[in-house]
C-alpha positions, 0 to 999 in steps of 0.5 A: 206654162203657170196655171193658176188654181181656180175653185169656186167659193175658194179662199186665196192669199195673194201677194200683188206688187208695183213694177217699180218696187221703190214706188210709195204708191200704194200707201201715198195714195191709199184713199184712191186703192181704198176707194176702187177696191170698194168699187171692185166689191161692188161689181164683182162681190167677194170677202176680204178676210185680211189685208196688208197695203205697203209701199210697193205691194200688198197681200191679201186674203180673199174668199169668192162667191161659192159659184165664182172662182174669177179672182184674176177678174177683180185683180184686173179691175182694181189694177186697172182702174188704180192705174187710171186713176193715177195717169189721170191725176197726172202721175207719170205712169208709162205705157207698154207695147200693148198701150197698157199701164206699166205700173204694176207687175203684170202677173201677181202671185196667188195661193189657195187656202188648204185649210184653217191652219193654212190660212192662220198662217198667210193671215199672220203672215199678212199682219207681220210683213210691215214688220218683216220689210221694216216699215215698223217695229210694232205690229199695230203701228202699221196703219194699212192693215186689217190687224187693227180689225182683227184686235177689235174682234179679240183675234189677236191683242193689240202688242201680237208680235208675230207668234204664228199659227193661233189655235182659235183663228177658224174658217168658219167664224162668221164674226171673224170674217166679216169684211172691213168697211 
């Protein structure tokens, strides 16, 4: 049996994907997932510290409230109402069994950050994977990435070519870990 890690206040890199992993979703209708993320932040607050959206799954890295540790809550209501958003528009998304949704994968993967080296490495991670998977050759010229907020914040430069594991990415930099609008 899974068990996730749940801890109150935590930080948590996730990896969130499609069903159908030859879908272009995510980034064909990036607005919508933007605009119900928001919702989700409003509903639910939590700190998005780095994200990456590509054709058929994401990445993220996420800190909760410090009394909060329910990050399957949120993933619920963004999927769900991602998913809602697309059958209503009509896009022929399926039901299972359960009368749910097929559009996503039913579990998604998650990862409790340890420590600062820990999350330099997931947040590089995040920024490289539109080079990893081909989608680019350049880091910066993947346009649904919180890489281009992290250059204005002087955290990387804008040619970073995946170098993994900067010294001076901190935890507890509030100006580096401040959420994207």
């Amino acid at each position: 049996m899974y068990r996730r890690n749940r801890v109150a206040g935590g930080t948590y890199f996730f990896t969130v994907n499609l069903r159908n992993r030859s879908l272009s979703l995510l980034v064909d209708r990036i607005d919508d997932l933007r605009e119900l993320v928001r919702y989700a932040l409003r509903k639910k607050p939590f700190r998005i510290d780095a994200w990456v959206v590509l054709p058929e799954h994401l990445h993220a890295v996420w800190t909760l409230p410090p009394d909060d540790d329910d990050y399957s809550g949120r993933w619920k209501l963004i999927k769900g109402r991602f998913s809602h958003r697309l059958a209503k528009a009509g896009l022929p998304i399926e039901k299972n069994e359960r009368g749910e949704y097929n559009l996503w994968q039913s579990r998604f993967w998650e990862h409790t950050i340890r420590d600062e080296s820990d999350f330099a490495h997931h947040v590089d991670y995040i920024h490289y994977n539109p080079v990893k998977h081909g989608h680019v050759t350049r880091v910066m010229d993947w346009p649904y990435s919180s890489f281009h907020r992290f250059v204005k914040l002087g955290v990387y430069s804008n040619d970073w070519g995946g170098e993994m594991y900067r010294p001076n990415v901190c935890l507890n930099n509030q100006n580096y870990m401040e959420p994207h609008s």
